[in-house]
C-alpha positions as CSV (number, residue, x, y, z in Angstrom):
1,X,-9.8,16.9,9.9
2,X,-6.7,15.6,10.7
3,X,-3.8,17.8,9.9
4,X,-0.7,17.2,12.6
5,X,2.3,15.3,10.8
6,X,5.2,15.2,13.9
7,X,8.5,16.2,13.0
8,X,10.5,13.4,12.1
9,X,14.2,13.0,13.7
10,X,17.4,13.7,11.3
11,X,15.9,14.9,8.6
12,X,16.4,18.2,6.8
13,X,15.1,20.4,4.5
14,X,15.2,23.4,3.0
15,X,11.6,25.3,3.6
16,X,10.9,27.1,7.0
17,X,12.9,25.1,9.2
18,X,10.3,22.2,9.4
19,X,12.4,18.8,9.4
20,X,9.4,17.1,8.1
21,X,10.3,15.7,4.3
22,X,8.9,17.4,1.9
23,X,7.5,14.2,0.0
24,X,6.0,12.8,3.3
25,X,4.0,16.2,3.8
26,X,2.6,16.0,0.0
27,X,1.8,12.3,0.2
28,X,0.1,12.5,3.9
29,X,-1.2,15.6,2.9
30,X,-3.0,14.2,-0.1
31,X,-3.8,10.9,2.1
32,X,-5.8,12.7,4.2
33,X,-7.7,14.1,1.9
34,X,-9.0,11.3,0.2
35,X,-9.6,9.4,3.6
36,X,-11.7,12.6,4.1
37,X,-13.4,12.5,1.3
38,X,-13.7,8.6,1.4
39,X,-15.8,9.2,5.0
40,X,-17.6,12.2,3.9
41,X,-18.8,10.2,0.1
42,X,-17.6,12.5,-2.2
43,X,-15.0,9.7,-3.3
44,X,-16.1,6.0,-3.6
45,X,-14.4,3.3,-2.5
46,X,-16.3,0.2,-1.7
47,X,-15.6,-3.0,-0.2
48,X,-14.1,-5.5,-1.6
49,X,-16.8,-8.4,-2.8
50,X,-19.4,-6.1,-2.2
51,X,-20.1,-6.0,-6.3
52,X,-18.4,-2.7,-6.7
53,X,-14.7,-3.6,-6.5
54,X,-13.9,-2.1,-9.8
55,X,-15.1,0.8,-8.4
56,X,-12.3,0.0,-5.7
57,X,-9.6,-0.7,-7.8
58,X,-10.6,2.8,-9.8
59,X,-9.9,4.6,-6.6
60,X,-7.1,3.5,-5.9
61,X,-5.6,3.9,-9.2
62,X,-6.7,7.2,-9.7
63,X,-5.1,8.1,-6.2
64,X,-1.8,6.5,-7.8
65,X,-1.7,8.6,-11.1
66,X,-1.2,11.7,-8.8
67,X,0.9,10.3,-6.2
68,X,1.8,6.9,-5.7
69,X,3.1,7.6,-1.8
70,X,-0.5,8.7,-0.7
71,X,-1.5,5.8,-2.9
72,X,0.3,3.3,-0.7
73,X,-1.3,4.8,1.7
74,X,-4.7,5.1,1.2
75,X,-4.3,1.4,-0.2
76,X,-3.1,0.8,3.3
77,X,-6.3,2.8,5.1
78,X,-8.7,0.9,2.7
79,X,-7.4,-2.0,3.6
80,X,-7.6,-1.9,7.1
81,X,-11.8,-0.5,6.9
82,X,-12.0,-4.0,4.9
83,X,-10.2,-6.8,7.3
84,X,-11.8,-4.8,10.2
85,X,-15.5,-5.7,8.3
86,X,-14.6,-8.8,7.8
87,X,-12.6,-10.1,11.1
88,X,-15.5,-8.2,13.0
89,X,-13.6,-5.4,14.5
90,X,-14.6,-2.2,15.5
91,X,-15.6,0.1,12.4
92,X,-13.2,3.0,11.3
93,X,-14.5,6.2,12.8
94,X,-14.3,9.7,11.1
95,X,-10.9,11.3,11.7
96,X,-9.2,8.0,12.2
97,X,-6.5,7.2,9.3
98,X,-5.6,3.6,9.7
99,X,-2.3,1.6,8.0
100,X,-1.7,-2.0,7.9
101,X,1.8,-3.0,9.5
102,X,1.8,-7.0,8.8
103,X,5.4,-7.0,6.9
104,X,7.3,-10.0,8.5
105,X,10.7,-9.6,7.2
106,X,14.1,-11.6,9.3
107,X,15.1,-9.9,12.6
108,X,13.4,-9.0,15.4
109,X,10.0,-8.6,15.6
110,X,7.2,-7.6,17.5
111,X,5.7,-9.9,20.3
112,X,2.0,-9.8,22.0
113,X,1.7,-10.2,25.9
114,X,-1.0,-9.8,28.7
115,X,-0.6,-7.2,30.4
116,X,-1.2,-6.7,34.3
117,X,-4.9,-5.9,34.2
118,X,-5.4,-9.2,31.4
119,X,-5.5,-7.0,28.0
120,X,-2.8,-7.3,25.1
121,X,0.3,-5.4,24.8
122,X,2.9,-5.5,22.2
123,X,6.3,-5.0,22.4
124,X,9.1,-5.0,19.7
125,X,9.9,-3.2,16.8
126,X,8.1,-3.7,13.6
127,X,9.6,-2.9,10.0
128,X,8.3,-0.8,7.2
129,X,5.6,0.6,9.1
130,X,3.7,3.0,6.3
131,X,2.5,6.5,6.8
132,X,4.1,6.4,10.6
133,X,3.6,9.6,11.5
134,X,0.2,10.4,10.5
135,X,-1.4,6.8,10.8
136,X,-3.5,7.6,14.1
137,X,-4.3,4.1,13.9
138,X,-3.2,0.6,12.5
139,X,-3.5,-2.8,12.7
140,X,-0.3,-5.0,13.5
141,X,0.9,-8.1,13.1
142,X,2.7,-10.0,16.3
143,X,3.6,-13.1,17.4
144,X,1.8,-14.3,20.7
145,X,2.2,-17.5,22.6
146,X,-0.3,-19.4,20.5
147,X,-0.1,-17.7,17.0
148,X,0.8,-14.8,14.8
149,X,-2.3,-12.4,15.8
150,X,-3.3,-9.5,14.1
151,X,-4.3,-6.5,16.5
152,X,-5.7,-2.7,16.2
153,X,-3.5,-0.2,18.4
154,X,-3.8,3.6,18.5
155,X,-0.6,4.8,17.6
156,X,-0.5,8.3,19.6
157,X,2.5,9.4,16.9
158,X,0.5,12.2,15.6
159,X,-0.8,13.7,19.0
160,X,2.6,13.6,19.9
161,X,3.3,16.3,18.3
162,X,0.0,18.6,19.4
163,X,1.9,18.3,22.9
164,X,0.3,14.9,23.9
165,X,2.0,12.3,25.8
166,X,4.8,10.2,24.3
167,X,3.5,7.4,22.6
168,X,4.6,3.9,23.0
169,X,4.9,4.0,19.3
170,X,8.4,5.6,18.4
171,X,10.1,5.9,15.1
172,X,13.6,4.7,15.0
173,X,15.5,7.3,13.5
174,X,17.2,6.4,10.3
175,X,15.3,3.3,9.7
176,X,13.9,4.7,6.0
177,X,16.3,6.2,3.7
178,X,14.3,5.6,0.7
179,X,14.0,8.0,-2.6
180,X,11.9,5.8,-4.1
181,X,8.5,6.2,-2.4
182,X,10.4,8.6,-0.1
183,X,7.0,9.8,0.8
184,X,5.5,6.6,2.1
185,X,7.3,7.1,5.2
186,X,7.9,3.5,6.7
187,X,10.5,3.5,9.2
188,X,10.6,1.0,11.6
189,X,8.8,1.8,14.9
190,X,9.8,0.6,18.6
191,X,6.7,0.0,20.4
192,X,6.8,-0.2,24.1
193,X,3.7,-1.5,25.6
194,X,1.2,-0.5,23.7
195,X,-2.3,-1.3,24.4
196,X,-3.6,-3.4,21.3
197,X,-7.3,-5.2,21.3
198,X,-7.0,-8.6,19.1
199,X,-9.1,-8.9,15.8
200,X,-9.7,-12.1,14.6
201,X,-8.0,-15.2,15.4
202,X,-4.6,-16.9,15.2
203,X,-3.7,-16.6,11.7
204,X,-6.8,-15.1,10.8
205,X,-5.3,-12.1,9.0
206,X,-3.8,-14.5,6.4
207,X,-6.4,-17.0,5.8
208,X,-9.6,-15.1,5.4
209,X,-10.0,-14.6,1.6
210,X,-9.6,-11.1,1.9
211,X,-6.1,-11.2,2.2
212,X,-5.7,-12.0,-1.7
213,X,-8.1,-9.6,-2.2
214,X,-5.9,-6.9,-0.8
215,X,-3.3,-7.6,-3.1
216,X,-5.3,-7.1,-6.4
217,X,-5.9,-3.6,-4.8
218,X,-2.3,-3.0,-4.6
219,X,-1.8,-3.8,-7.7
220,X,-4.4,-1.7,-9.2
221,X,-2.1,1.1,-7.1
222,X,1.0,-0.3,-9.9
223,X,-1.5,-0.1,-12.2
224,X,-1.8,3.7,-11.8
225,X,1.6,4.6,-11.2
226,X,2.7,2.9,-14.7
227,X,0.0,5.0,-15.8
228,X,1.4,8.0,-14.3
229,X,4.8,7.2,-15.4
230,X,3.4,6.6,-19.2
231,X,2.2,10.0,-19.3
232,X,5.2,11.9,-20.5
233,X,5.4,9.4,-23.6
234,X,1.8,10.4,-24.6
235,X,2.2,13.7,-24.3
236,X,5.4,13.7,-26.5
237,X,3.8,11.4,-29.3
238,X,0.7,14.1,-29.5
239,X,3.2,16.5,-30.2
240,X,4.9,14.9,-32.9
241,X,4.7,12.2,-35.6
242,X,7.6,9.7,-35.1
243,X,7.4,6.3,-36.1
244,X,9.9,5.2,-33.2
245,X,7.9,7.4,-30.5
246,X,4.7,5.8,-32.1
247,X,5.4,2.4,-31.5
248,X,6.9,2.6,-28.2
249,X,3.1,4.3,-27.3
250,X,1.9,1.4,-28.8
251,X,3.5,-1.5,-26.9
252,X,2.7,0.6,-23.8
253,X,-0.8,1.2,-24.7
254,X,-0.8,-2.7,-25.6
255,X,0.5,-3.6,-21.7
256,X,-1.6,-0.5,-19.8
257,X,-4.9,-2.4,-21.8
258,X,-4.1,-5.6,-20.7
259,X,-3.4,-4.7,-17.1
260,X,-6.3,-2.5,-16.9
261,X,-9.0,-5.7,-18.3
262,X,-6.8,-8.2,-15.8
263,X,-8.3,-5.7,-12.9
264,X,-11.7,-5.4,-14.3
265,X,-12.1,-9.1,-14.7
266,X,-10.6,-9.5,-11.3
267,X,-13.2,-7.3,-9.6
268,X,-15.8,-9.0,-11.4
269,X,-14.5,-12.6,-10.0
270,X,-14.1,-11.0,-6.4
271,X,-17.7,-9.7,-6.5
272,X,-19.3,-13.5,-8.1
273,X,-17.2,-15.1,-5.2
274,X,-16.2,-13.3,-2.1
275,X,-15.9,-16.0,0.1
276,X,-13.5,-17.8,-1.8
277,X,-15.7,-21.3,-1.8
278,X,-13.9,-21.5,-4.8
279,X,-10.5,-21.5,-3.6
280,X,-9.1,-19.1,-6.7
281,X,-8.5,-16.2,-4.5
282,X,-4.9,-16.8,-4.0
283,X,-4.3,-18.0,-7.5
284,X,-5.7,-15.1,-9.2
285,X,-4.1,-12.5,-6.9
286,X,-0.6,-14.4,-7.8
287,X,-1.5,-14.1,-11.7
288,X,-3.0,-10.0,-11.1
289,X,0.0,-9.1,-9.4
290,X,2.4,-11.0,-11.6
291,X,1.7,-9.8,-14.5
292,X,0.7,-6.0,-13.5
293,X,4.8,-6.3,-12.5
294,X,5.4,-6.9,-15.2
295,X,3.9,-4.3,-16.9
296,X,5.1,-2.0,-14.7
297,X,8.5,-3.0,-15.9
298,X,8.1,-3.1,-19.4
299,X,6.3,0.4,-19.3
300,X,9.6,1.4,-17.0
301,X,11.8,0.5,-20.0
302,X,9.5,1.5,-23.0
303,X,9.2,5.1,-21.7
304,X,12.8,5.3,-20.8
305,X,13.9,4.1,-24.4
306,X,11.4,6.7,-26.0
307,X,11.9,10.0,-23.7
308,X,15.3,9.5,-22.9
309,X,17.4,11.6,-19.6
310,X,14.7,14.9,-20.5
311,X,12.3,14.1,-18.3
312,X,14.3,12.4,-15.7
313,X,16.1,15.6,-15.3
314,X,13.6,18.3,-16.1
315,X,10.2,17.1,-15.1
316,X,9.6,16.5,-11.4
317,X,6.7,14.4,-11.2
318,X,7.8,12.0,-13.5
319,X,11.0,11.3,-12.2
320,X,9.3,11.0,-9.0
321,X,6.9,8.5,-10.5
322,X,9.6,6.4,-12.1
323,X,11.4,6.0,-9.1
324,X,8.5,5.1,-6.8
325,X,7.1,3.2,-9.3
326,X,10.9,0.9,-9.5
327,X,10.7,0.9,-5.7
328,X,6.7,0.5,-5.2
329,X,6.5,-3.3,-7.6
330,X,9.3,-4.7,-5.9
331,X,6.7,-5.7,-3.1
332,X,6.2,-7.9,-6.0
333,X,8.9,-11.1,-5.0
334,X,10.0,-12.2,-8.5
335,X,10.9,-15.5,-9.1
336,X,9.8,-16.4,-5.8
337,X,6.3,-15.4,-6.5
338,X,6.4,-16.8,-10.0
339,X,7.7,-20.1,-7.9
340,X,4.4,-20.0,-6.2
341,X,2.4,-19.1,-8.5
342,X,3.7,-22.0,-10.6
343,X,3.5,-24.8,-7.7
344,X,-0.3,-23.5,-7.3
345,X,-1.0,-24.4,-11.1
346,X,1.1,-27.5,-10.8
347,X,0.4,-29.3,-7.8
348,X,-3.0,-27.2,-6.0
349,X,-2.4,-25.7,-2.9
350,X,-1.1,-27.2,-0.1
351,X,-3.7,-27.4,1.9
352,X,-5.9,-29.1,-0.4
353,X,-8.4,-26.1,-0.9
């Protein structure tokens, strides 16, 4: 098992003189776990299209009702075991914890080269890398001469600190000063030549279906943290009859229902047509993750009106899940993805599928 989360650089805290935050210990910790149990099949988690992707979405929502940091996370690891089996890469071994570093955001980025002997290196710095220090793998976007590639590299971070060799994989200190989702850990990482064997082709990452798969999965990860957050407004209208209490549970029961059928139904679609000979994938993964948003707001604001500062201030979990949860669905872009989601239904997609 692994167990070795490096110290990370300028951070303190207040228990035994570890500088290693106290949320990204919980969330690896618990991300570690569940990858452990994912390998050893005392947790299910199958792949996508397989015709058990409810099953799927269950897992990860389950994993997000605790802790939506080692959710994003283990959404991340999942991920990666599913493009690998589907862009014919090399399987996830036992041990190995895997993230999927693909964010593209303005700036510098990360660029793929031959190296001296004729394999791949990358150099650059990649943003928002998730679960940094105790990913011993990932796969990574990077721009090469002919194409964005996607490309598996060993990130050597957590040997590091076992007193292995520096990696070519370094966190850049002070790159994530999150609260919200704190425990995701995604600073942006400098990599200096690293080794990195390409999987799939130019732009395969993006265009094989299983990309809009993905991101019904992390919505099923929203899905669970609204959930999580919605818990503390339950409790309270057990407790007590309230007509005011009793209806804001009831408009957040209305939206958790929906949410939860929207990912039922889209596991069932995913498992009819995995392919995507249909062309709905990226349609229906705009409308899933759309609307679970929106949930996810509306359940923000219901449970806020209804419990008031008292749990904010006195219970920790839930004002940990609130704020990841406000931070998490912002990888939901708004009106930009409505935009899109509107031009689909309009006009078809642009490239006539």
């Amino acid at each position: 098992m692994h167990d070795a989360i490096p110290l990370a650089t300028g951070v303190e805290t207040s228990d035994g003189g570890d500088p290693t935050p106290l949320a990204v210990r919980r969330a690896a910790d618990r991300f570690i776990r569940f990858v452990d149990a994912v390998t050893a099949g005392t947790v299910e988690a199958p792949l996508p299209g397989g015709g058990r992707t409810a099953t799927r979405f269950d897992a990860l929502s389950a994993v997000a009702g605790d802790d939506l940091c080692a959710a994003r996370l283990a959404e991340g690891h999942l991920d990666a075991v599913a493009i690998l089996a589907e862009l014919d890469g090399d399987p996830v071994a036992p041990g190995q914890y895997w993230g999927v570093w693909a964010a593209e955001p303005p700036g510098s980025g990360l660029t793929a080269t031959r190296g001296p002997e004729g394999g791949w290196v990358l150099n650059g710095l990649k943003r928002y890398c998730s679960g940094a220090h105790t990913c011993t793998h990932a796969l990574v976007t990077a721009t090469a001469e002919d194409g964005r590639r996607l490309f598996a590299v060993r990130t050597g971070i957590p040997e590091a600190r076992a007193g292995g060799a520096t990696p070519g994989c370094s966190p850049v200190p002070g790159t994530w000063q999150a609260i919200g989702m704190a425990g995701s850990d995604s600073p942006d990482l400098r990599f200096t030549d690293v080794p990195a064997t390409p999987v799939g082709g130019v732009e395969a990452y993006l265009r094989r279906p299983g990309f809009h798969h993905g991101g019904v999965g992390v919505a099923a990860c929203w899905y669970g943290g609204a959930r999580a957050v919605a818990r503390v407004l339950f409790t309270r209208a057990e407790q007590r009859a309230d007509p005011f209490t009793d209806a804001r549970a009831g408009a957040v029961d209305l939206r958790l229902y929906t949410a939860g059928t929207v990912l039922r139904r889209a596991a069932e679609e995913i498992d009819l047509d995995p392919l995507d000979k249909a062309g709905a994938a990226g349609l229906r993964a705009l409308r899933v993750r759309a609307l679970v948003a929106e949930v996810c707001s509306e359940v923000l604001d219901h449970v806020g009106r209804a419990t008031g500062a008292g749990p904010l201030c006195h219970d920790e979990r839930h004002a940990r899940a609130v704020t990841d949860l406000g931070v998490y669905v912002r990888q939901h872009h708004a009106e930009r993805d409505l935009a899109a989601l509107g031009g689909l239904v309009a006009r078809g997609p642009e490239d006539g599928r």
